[in-house]
N, C-alpha and C positions, 0 to 999 in steps of 0.2 A: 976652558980650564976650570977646574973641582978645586977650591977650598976648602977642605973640613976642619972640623975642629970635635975636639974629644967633649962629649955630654957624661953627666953621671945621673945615670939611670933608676930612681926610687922603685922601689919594687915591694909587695906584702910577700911575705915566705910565712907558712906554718912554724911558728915556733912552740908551743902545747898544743893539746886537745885533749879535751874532756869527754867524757860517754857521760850523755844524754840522758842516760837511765840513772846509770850508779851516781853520777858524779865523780869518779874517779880519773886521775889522769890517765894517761894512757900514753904509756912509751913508746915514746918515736925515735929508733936510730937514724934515719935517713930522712928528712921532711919531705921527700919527694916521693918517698915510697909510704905507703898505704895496706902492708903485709897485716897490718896486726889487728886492725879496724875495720869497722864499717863504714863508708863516708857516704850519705845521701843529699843530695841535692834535686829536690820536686819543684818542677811549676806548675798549678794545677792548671788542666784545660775549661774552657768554655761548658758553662754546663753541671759541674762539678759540684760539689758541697763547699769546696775551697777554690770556685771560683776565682781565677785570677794572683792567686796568693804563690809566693815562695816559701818552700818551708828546705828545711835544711838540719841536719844531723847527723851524730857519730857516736857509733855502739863499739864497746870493747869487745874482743872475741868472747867472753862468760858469756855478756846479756845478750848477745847477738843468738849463741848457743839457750839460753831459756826461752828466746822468743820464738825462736823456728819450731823448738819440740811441742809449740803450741798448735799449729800449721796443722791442717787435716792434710794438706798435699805437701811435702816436705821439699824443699828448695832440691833441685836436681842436679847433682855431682858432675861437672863436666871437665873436664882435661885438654 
């Protein structure tokens, strides 16, 4: 025989975000969705400049649009 019993479950949810560059907030309708931003999450590998490190960041779609038109090879359109 199963006893259970009901737990309440603490959890982090995105409540703002900020871009990286501008400082500006960056409007979230949905916290679950990710339409309007860039979200990056790096672990650098073995070897690396950044060695070992976690870096992590979020670009609004502007600065996300200044940084790419910098790109010799430009980010590739897929569907």
């Amino acid at each position: 025989m199963r006893i259970l019993k009901k737990v309440i479950k603490e959890e982090k949810i995105r409540d703002k975000v900020y871009c990286n560059r501008c400082g500006r907030e960056i409007d979230i309708i949905f916290p679950e969705h990710m339409g309007n931003y860039l979200s990056v999450d790096k672990r650098w590998g073995y070897g690396s400049v950044y060695d070992g490190e976690s870096h992590s960041f979020d670009l609004c779609d502007s600065c996300y649009g200044e940084i790419v038109r910098e790109f010799k090879i430009p980010p590739s359109e897929e569907n």
